[in-house]
N, C-alpha and C positions, 0 to 999 in steps of 0.2 A: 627605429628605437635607438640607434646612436648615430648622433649628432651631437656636434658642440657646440654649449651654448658660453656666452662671456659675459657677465654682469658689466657694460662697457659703463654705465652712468655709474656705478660706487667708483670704478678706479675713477674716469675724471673728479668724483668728490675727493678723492684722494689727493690727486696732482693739484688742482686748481681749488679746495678751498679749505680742505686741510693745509697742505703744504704749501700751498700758492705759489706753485711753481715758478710762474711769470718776474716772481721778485726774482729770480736767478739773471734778470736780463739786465739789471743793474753790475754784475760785474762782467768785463771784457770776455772772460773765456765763454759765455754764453750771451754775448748782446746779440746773435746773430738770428735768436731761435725766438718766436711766439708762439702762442696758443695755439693757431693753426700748425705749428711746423709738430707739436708735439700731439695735436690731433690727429694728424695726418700721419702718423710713424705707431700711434694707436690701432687708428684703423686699418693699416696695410699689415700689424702685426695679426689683427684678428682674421683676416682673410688669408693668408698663408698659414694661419696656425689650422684653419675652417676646411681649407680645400689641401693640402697635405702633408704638415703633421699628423693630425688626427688619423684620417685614412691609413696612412702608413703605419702608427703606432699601434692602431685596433689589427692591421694584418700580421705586423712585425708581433705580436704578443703570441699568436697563434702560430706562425713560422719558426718563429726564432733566430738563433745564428746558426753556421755550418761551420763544423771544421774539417781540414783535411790533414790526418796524420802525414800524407806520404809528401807534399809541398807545406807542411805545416801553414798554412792559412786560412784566414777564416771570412765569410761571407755573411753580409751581414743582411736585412730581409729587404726582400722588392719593395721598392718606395722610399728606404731612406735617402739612397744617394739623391733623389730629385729632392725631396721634400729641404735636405740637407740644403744643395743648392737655391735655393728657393729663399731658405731663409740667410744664407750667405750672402747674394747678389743680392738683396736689399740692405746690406751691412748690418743686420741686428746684432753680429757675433760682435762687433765691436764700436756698438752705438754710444758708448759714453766715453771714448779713447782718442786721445790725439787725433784731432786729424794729419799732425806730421809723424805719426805711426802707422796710420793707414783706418783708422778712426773717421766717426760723424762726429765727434766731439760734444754731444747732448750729456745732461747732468746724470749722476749713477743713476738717482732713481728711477730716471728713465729705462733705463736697463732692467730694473727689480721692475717693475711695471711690465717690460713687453718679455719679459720673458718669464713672468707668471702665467703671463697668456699663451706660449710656447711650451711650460712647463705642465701645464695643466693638459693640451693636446697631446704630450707626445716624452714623457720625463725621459726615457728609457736613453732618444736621441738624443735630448740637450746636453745628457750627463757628456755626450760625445766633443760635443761643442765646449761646455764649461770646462771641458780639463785642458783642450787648445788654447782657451783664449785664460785661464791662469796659468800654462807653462809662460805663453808669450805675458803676461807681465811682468812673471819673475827672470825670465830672460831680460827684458828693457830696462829693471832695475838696477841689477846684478850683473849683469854682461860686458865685457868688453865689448868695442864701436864695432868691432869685426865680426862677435856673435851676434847684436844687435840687427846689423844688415843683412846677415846670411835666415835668421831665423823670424825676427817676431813679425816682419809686416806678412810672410805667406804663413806662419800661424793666426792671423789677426781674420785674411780675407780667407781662408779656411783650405786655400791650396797644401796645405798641410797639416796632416792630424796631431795631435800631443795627449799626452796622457801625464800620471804620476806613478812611480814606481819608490812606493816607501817600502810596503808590506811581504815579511818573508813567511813562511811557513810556523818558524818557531818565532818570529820576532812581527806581532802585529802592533797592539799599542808602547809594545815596548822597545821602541826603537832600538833602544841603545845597546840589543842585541844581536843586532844583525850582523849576517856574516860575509857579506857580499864585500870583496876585495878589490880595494885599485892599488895596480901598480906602475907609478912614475915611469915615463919612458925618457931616452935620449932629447926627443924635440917635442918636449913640453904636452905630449900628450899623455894620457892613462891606458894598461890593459885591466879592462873591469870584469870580475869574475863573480858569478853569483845568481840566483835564481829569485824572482818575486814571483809574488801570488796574489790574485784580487785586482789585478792589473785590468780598469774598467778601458776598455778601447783600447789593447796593447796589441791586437793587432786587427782590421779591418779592410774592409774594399773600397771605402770612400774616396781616400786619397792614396797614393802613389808615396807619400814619404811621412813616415812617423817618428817624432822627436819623444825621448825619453829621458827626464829627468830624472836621473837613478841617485840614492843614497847609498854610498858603500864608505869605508874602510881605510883609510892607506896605510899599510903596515907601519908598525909603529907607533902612528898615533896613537893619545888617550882613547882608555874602555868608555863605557857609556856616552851618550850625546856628543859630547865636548870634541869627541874624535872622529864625529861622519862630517863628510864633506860632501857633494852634491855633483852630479858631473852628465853634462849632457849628451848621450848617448844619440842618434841618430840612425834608422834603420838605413838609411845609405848614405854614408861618406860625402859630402858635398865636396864638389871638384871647382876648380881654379875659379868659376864662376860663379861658384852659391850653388850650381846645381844639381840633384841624389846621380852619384858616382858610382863607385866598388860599393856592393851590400857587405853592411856591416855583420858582426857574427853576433848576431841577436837573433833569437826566433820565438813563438809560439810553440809550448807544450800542449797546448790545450785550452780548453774552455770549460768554464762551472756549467752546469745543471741548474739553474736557480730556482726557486718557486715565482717569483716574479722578473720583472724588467728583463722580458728574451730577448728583447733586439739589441742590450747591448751586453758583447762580446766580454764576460769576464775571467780574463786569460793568467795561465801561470809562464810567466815568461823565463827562457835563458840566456843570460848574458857571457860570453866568451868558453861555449862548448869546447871551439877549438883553439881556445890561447889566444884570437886574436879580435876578441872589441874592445874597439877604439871607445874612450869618453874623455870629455875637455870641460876642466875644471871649471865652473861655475861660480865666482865670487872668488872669497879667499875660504884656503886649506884650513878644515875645521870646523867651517861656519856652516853647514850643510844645512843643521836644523833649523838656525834661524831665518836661512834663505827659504827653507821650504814652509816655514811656517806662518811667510810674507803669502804664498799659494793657496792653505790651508786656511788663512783668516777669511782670504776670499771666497772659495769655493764654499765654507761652511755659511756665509750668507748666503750663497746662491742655493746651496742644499735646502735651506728654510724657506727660500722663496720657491722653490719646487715645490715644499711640501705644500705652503698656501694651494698652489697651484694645481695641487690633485685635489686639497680638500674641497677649494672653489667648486671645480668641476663636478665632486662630488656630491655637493651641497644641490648645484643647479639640477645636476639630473634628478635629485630625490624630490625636489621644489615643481618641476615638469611632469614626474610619473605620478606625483599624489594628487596634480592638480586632474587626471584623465581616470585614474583609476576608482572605479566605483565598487563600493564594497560600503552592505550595511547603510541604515536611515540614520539621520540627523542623530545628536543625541539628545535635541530637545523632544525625537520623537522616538525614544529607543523602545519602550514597549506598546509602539502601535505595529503591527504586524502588515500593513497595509501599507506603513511607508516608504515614498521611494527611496531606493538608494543614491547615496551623495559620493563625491569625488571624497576620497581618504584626508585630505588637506582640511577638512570640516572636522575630521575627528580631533577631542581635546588632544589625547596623546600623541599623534602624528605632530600637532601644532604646537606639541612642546618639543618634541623632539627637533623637528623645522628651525623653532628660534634658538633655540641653544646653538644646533652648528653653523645659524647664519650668525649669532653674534661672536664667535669663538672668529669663525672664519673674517667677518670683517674687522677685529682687532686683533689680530694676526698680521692681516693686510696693514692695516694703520701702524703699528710698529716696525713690520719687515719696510715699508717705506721711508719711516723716521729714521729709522735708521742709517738707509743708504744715504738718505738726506743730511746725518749729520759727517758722515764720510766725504759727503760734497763739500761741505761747509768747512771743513779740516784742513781739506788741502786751497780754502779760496781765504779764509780770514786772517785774522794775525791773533798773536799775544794770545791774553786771555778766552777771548772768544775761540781761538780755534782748540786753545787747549783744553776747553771746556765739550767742543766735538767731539775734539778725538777721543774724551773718556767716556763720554756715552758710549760710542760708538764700539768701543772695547768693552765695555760692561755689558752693553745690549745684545752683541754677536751669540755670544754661546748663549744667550736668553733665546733667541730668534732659532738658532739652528735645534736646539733640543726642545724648545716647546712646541715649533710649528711641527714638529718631525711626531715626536710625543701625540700631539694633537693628532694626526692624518690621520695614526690609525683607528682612534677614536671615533672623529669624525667619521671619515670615508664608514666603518664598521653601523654605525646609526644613516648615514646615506641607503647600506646593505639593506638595514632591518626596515626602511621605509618602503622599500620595493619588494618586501615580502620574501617568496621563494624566488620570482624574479630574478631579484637581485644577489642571489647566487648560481646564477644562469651566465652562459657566456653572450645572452642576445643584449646584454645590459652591460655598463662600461665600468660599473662599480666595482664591479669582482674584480677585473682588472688591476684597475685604483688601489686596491687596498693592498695586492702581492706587488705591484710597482712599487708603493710609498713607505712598504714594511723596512726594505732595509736602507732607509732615510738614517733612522735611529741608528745605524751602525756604521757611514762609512764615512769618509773627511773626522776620524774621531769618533768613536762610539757615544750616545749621551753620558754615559758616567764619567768620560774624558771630558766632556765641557763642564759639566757640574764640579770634577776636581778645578776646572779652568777658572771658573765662575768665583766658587767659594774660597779657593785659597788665592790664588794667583792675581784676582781682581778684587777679591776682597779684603781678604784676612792679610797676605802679605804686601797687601799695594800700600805705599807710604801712604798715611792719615788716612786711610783710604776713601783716598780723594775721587775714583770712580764712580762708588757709593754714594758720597756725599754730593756730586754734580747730578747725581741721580733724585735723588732724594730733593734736590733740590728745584728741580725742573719738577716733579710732579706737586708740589707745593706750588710752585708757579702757578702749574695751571689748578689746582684749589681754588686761589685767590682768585683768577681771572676766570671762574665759574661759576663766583657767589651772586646771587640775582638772577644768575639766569637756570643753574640745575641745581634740583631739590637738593635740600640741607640735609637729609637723609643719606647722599650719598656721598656728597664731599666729606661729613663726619663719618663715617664707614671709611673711605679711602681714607682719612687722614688717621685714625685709628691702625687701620692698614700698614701705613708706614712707622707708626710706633711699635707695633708686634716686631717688624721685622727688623728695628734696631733690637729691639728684646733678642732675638735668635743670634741675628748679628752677634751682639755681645754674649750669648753665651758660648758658644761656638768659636769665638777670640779667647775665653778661660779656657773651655776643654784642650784647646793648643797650647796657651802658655802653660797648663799643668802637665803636658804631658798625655793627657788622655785620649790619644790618636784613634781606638777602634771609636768611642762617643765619636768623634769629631767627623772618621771617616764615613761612618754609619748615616750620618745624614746631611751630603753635601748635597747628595740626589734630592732628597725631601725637600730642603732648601731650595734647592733650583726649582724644583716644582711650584712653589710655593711663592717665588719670586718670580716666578710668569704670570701665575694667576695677578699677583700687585701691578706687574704694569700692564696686564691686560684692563684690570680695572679701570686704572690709569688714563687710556687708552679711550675706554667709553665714556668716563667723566670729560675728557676732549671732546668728543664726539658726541655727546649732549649739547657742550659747552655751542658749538655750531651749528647743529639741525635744529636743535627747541625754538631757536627765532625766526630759522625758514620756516616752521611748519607752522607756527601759529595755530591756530585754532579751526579746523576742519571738520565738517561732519565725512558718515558715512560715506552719504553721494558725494561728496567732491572727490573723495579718494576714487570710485570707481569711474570717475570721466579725468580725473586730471593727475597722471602719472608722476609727476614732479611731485604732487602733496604726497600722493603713495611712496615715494621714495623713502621720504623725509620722514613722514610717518611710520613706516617700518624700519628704517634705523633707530629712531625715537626707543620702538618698541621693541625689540630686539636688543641694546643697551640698557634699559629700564628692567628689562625681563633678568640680564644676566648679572647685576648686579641686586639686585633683591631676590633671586635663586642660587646662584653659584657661586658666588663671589664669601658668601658666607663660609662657603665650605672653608674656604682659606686660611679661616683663624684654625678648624681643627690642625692642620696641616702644621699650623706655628707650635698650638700645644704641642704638640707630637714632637716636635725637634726640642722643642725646651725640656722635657724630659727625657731624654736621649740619655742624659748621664744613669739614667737608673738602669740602662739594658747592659748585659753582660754577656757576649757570646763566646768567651774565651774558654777553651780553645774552639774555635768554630765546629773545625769539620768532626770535633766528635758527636755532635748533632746528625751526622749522618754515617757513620762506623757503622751499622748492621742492616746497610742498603744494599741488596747488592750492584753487581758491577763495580770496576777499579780493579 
């Protein structure tokens, strides 16, 4: 009953004819790499995600972690450390990175690809892995040559854990209230004082030395943001040679109770109980948040590409257990009493429920992949064109990390209802999926933190907002380069689509220049919602745009002897399906914001004065 399965032919659709990876061999930093070399890093990811991610994730949920008050340490469940190493010694942890960082130096998206297939076996560990391999970017960035050499290549090959330590007790999205203090020493190092909370992987047994990139304080400096600075923390002191020395005075309070994701350790950490942790400034004094926010753009694609990656999985299990489970005759024969019973996948409702999270879950995939592909494209082109990547790529991010996350639970929750009682059974991997993928939506940034990101920040305050408008403009693109081959039906639906949301757009730009902050705040979430649905749409008019001429014209029986036209055919329908069902919904979702200004909930909370509790 559990076993992982991995849709390996949509992701090649993806790499090789969506994106057509292989054009990457045109510029030097990837002339080295084909088809095969990126087959080949496919399929050694689907066999180590097969034989132990998986296994270790389904034990590790049921284990959990351990701690021990009296060595304050925490243990983390049998299976990770192999599985960990496993996917280490094949370099996945830093398959798209320099190879003069200790990198395979393969395009991002290779990375969003095998580690959807890693995310999907096993979230709980990757979150272990993604927080190592975004400290060690922001260290290569921002680092002196000295921190460089000491830290990022054994964070990169994973001889060294990393985590993030933003979050305090009283100060979660609100940084700029944190109280955690550094004090300048004699030789240029800091004593850093202070306690975090939510700390994923702050302390573990995998590795032998954990780097902590803490946000604190240094007396003096400016209140809010402008005044945290960033300072790498080190659970043991590296000595004359790079190697973990005197233990630093950090430790482990403890560990959360979670409802999901037990295997990974989420700890309240203390920094200088006794006056003496050492940390070493990171960039320049001040800059704290925008260094960590170089961390946080990353991770939050990577969060989205998680979520894909439970929803995938969730999708294929409910696609396997409806194809075996029998319950109830045909519906063409539902008042014959004498009929045999058929596999659930015959029934209408199961088969709509089926297409909706295979079409949700495959433009999901198709965006969290354009994405990283336009991040490629960023750092390879020049001028114009690259400055046309990187604004996708910043408009797209907070679209990617709170719709796919938005999505999981959705999905995975309809994966649940296909397996019946099942599927809230622990013999089934779904229930699982859903307490893993839940708190997707809240960490690297809660979703209403990327919708403020979205709507003000990339929208409303970005000069001419030129994010927007490179948006907007790319999906007219491919309009134009869809006409003749998908129904006029829906390219007019999509392009209608993008005139609503200049409509909101511009209302949403008045309620700010007037003043009208609760209108404006009230629906930056509606917005973002609403602006996932657009480029999912998006996303399948693409995706028509190139399966409607492989598939040509097929009957029944060719679909059941020849898998390829079945491919092609169920993407066909699947895209067809969610744009003449769902996508409709999207204009209510517009009305709803353009009326925003008639809602009045001032003063809020006297809406809830005679509740009790408080």
């Amino acid at each position: 009953m559990r076993r992982y399965l991995v849709d390996f032919r949509d992701l090649q659709f993806n790499l090789f004819e969506f994106l057509e990876l292989e054009r990457m061999n045109a510029y030097p930093r990837y002339r080295q790499f084909d088809r095969d070399d990126y087959e080949e890093a496919l399929s050694l990811a689907g066999r180590i995600a097969a034989e132990y991610v998986f296994p270790a994730n389904v034990a590790g949920h049921r284990e959990g972690c351990g701690y021990d008050p009296v060595s304050r340490s925490v243990k983390l469940p049998g299976g990770y450390r192999e599985a960990a190493r496993a996917l280490l010694e094949a370099g996945f942890m830093g398959i798209s990175d320099d190879p003069a960082i200790g990198g395979t130096g393969m395009p991002l998206v290779m990375q969003a690809c095998t580690w959807e297939v890693f995310c999907g076996a096993g979230g709980a560990l990757m979150l272990f892995l993604m927080l190592g391999h975004g400290a060690a970017h922001m260290i290569q960035r921002f680092g002196t040559d000295e921190q460089r050499k000491c830290y990022v290549g054994r964070l990169l090959s994973g001889e060294w854990g990393g985590t993030m330590c933003l979050t305090e007790p009283e100060a979660g999205s609100d940084v700029g209230s944190l109280k955690t203090r550094a004090e300048p020493g004699p030789d240029g190092t800091y004593r850093i004082t202070g306690q975090k909370c939510f700390i994923t992987n702050g302390e573990q047994d995998i590795t032998d030395q954990i780097i902590y990139p803490v946000l604190a304080r240094v007396e003096g400096d400016p209140p809010g943001t402008k005044g945290i600075s960033l300072f790498i923390v080190p659970k043991f002191l590296p000595d004359g040679n790079g190697n973990p020395g005197e233990r630093n005075d950090v430790c482990c309070l403890g560990i959360e109770e979670k409802m999901g994701a037990h295997g990974a350790a989420t700890c309240s950490m203390a920094f200088g109980e006794e006056g003496r942790c050492t940390g070493f400034l990171l960039g320049e004094r001040g800059r704290g948040m925008n260094i960590m926010f170089q961390m946080l753009n990353e991770t939050r694609l990577e969060v989205g590409i998680m979520a894909l990656g439970g929803s995938a999985c969730a999708f294929l299990q409910a696609v396997d257990y409806a194809r075996t489970r029998l319950q109830g005759p045909h519906f063409s024969r539902m008042f014959d009493p004498s009929a045999p019973r058929v596999p659930i996948i015959e029934h209408p409702d199961v088969m709509r429920m089926l297409l909706g999270i295979k079409a949700c879950v495959e433009a999901e995939r198709m965006l969290s992949y354009y994405t990283a592909m336009q991040i490629d494209l960023h750092g390879l082109l020049e001028g114009e064109e690259a400055r046309e990547a990187g604004a996708l790529a910043d408009i797209l991010i907070p679209l990617v990390k709170a719709g796919n996350t938005d999505n999981a639970w959705n999905i995975i929750s309809e994966a649940i209802q296909v397996h019946g009682g099942n599927g809230y059974c622990e013999d089934y991997p779904v229930g699982q999926l859903a307490v893993d993928c839940r708190a997707l939506g809240i960490v690297e940034g809660t979703n209403g933190i990327q919708s403020l990101d979205l709507v003000m920040r990339k929208i409303l305050l970005n000069p001419d907002h030129e994010n927007y408008r490179v948006l907007k403009s790319r999906m007219r693109r491919t309009i134009g380069d869809a006409k003749g081959v998908v129904d006029d039906v829906h390219l007019r639906e999509l392009e209608r689509g993008i005139g609503a949301m200049d409509e909101a757009v511009a209302h949403m730009k008045r309620l700010m220049d007037e003043g009208l902050f609760q209108a404006l705040l009230l629906n930056v979430d509606p917005l973002r919602r609403a602006m996932f649905d657009l480029v999912l749409a998006w996303m399948h008019v693409y995706g028509l745009r190139l399966t409607l001429p492989r598939l040509g014209a097929v009957s029944s029986e060719l679909l059941e002897e020849n898998r390829e036209a079945a491919f092609y055919y169920g993407k066909v329908r699947a895209s067809e399906y969610w744009l003449a069902s769902e996508f409709t919904k999207y204009f209510g979702k517009i009305d709803a914001v353009l009326r925003s200004g008639e809602v009045d909930l001032l003063p809020g909370n006297a809406a809830f004065a005679s509740l009790p509790g408080g």
